[in-house]
C-alpha positions in Angstrom: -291.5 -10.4 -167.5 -294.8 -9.8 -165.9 -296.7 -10.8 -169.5 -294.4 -13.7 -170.0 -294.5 -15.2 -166.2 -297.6 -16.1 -165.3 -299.6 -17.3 -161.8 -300.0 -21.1 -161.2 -297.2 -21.7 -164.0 -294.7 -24.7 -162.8 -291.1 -24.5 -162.9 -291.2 -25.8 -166.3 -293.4 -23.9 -167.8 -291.8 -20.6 -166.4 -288.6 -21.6 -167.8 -289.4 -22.1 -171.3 -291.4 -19.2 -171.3 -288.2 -17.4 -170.3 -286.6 -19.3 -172.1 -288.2 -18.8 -175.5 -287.5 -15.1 -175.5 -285.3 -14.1 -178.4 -282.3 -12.6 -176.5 -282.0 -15.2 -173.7 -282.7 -18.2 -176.1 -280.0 -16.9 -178.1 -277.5 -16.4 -175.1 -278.3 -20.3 -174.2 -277.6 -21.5 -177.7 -274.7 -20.1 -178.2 -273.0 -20.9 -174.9 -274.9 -24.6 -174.9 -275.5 -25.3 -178.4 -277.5 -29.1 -179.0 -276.4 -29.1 -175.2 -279.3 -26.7 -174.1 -282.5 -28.7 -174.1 -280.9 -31.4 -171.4 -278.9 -28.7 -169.4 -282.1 -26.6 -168.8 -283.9 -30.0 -168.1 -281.6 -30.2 -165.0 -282.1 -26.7 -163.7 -286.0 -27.4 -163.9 -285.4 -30.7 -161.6 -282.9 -29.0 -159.5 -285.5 -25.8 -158.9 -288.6 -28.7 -158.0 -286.6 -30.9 -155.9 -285.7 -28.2 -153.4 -288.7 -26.5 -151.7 -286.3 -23.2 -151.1 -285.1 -22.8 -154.4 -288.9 -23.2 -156.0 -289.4 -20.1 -153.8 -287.0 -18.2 -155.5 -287.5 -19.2 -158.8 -291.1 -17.9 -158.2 -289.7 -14.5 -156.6 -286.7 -14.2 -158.9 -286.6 -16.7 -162.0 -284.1 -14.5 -163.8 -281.9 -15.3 -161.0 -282.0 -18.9 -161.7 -281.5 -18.2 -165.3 -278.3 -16.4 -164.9 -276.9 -19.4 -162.5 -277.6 -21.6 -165.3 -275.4 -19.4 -167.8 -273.0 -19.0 -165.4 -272.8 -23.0 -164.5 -273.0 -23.5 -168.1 -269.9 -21.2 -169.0 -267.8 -22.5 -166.2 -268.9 -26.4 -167.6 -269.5 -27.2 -163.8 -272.6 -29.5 -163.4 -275.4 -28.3 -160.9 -275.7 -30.5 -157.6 -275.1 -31.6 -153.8 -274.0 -35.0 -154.5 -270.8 -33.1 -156.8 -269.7 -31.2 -154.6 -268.4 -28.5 -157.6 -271.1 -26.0 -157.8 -274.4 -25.2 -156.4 -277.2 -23.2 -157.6 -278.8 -22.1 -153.7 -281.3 -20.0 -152.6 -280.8 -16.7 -150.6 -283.2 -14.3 -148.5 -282.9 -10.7 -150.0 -283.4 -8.5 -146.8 -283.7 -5.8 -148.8 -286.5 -7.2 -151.1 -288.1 -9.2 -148.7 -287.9 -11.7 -151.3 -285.5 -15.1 -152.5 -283.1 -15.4 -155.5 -280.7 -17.8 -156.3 -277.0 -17.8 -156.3 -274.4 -19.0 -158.2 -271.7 -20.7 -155.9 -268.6 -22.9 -156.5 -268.1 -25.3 -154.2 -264.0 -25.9 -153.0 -263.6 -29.2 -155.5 -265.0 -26.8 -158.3 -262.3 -24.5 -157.5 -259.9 -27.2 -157.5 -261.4 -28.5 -160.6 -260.9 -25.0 -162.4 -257.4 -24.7 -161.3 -256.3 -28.4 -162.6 -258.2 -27.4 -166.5 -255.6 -24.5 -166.6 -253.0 -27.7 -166.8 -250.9 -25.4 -165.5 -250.5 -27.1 -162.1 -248.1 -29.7 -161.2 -249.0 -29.7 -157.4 -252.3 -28.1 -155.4 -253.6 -28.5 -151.8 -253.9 -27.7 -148.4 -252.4 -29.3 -144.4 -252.7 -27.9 -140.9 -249.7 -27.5 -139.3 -248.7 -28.6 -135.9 -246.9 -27.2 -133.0 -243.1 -27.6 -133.8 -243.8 -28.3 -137.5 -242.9 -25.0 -138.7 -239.6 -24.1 -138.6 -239.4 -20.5 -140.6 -241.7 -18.5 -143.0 -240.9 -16.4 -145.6 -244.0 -13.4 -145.3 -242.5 -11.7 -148.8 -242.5 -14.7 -150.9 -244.2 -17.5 -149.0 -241.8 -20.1 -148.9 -242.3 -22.7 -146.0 -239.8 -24.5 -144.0 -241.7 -27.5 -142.5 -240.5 -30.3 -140.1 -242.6 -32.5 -140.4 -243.9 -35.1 -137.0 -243.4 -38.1 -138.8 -245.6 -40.6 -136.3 -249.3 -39.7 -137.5 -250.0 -40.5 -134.0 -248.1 -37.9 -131.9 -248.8 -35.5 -134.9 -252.6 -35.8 -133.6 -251.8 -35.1 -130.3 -249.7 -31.5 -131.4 -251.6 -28.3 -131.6 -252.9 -26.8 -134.7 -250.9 -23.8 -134.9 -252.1 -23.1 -138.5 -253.0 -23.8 -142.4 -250.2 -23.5 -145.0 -252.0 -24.2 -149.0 -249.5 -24.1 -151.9 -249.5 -25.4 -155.2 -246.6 -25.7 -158.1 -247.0 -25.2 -161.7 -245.8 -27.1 -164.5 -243.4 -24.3 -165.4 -242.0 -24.7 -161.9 -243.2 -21.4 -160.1 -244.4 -22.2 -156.6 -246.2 -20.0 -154.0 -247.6 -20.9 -150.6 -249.2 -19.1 -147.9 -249.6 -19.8 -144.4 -252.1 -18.6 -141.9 -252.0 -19.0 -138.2 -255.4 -20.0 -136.7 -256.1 -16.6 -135.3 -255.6 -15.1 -138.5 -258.0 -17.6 -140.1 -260.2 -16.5 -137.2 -259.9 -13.1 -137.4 -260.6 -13.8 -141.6 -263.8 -15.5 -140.8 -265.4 -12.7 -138.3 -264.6 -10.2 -140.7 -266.4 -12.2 -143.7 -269.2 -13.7 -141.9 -272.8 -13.4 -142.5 -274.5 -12.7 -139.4 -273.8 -11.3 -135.8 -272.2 -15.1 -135.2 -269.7 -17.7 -136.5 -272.2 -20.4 -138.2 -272.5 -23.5 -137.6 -270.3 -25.1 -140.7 -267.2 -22.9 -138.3 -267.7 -24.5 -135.2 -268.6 -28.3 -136.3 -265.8 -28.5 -139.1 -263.3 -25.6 -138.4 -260.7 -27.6 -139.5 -261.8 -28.6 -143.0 -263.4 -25.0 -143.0 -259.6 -23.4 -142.4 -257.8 -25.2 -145.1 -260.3 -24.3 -147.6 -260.7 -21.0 -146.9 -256.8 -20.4 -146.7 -256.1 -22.7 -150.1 -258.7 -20.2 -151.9 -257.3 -17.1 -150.6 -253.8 -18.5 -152.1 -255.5 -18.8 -155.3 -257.7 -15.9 -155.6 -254.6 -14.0 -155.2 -252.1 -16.3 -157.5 -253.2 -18.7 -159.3 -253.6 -18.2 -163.4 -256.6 -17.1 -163.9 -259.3 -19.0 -166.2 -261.1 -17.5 -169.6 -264.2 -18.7 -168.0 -263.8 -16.3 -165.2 -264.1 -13.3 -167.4 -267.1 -14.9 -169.6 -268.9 -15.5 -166.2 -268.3 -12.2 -165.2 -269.9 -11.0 -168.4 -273.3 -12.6 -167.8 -273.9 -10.2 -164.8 -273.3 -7.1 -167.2 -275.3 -9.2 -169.9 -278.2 -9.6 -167.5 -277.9 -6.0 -165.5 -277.9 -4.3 -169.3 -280.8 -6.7 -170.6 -283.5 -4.1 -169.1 -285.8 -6.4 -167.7 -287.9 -4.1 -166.0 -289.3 -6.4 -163.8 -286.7 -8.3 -162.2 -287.2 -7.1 -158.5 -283.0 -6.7 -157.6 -279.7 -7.7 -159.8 -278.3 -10.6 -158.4 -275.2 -10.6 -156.5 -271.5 -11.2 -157.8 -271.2 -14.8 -158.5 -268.6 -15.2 -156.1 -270.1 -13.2 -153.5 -273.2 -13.1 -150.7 -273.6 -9.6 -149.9 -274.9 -9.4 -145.7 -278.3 -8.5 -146.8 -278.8 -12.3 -147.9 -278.9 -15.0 -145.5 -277.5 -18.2 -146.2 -277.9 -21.5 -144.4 -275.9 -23.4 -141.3 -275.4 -26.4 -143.9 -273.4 -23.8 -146.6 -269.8 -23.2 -146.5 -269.7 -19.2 -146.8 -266.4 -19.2 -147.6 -266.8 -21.5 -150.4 -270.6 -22.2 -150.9 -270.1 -26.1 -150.3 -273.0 -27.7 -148.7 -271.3 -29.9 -145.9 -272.6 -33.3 -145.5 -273.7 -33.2 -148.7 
């Protein structure tokens, strides 16, 4: 990459230099087609707008590239004001230097499941004190009672977060969580030594996220795009770029050695207040 990237280059120049190699032109074209030249035009002004993310296109531009493929495959536009997917920048720990990632933000996720049009019902509640009256652990089925004035339901404790969703072909599935187990799910997934700051400012919202994903990580039909996405990290891990300084990360993944913002979701990558 070294010949191809060179100092004082902007953003845009980079990328088309990139770009314009055989192999990944080719990759672009035939996941983008006529759609190519305006997609990449809206990576280049996501990459200048953000002062973070220019720093690790410079350190890592590859990185970039393979969020694009990945955004592009998933047809999941790039962007805060979204809300669906973000391309963000991460400190490597190990490298000493900043990549990008690839993360879907919780209405991409809900966006992916409702393609599958597979779903009939989809969401997430917390659950008050006295609410629920029996829970089936084998096969998730939830007996709810629920406080029918909004107002005294505010006053109730939160007890815990039940998601659940029904398909079309009527097969239904919930799962519940009690708050110390979403607790105990967030110190053992954090990033760093302590709970961030997306936790303990919006635990509630953070809670019915995180259980509604776990719900549909584990049952919910899964996507062809999931599998092409996946493909792109062997695509780019097997392209032997010599110079790209670390593979990215799993798309659906931060690994502890990167550090991501108070502002980011890491259970879902959404950037909150937004």
């Amino acid at each position: 990459m070294a010949d191809i990237v060179k100092a004082n280059q902007s953003v845009s120049e980079t990328m088309h230099s990139l770009i314009a190699q055989p192999a990944i032109k080719s990759r672009f074209d035939e996941i983008l087609g006529r759609r190519a030249p305006q997609f990449i035009s809206s990576i280049i002004s996501i990459v200048n707008a953000d002062q973070n993310l220019s720093i690790a296109f410079k350190d890592n531009p590859m990185s970039v590239l393979q969020v694009a493929l990945k955004a592009a495959i998933y047809n999941l536009p790039l962007g805060n004001e979204l809300g669906l997917a973000y391309i963000l920048p991460f400190r490597n720990y190990k490298t000493n230097k900043s990549e990008a990632q690839f993360i879907i933000g919780y209405k991409g996720h809900i966006q992916l499941a409702l393609r599958t049009h597979k779903y009939k019902r989809l969401g997430a509640v917390d659950i008050r004190q006295g609410e629920l009256k029996s829970y089936d652990y084998l096969y998730g089925d939830a007996e709810i009672d629920w406080i029918k004035d909004p107002n005294e339901r505010a006053k109730a404790e939160i007890i815990g977060y039940l998601a659940g969703f029904r398909t079309v072909d009527g097969f239904e599935k919930q799962l519940f969580k009690t708050v110390a187990e979403i607790n105990e799910h967030e110190q053992k997934t954090r990033r760093g030594q302590y709970q961030s700051k997306t936790w303990k400012e919006n635990f509630d919202v953070m809670a019915r996220k995180t259980v509604l994903l776990m719900l549909l990580k584990t049952y919910a039909p899964k996507n062809p795009e999931d599998i092409a996405a996946a493909e792109i990290d062997d695509w780019f891990e097997g392209s032997n770029n010599d110079s790209d300084p670390s593979p990215a990360a799993p798309s659906n993944s931060m690994p502890p050695d990167f550090d991501v913002t108070d502002d980011v979701n890491p259970a879902t990558g959404e950037i909150i207040n937004a």
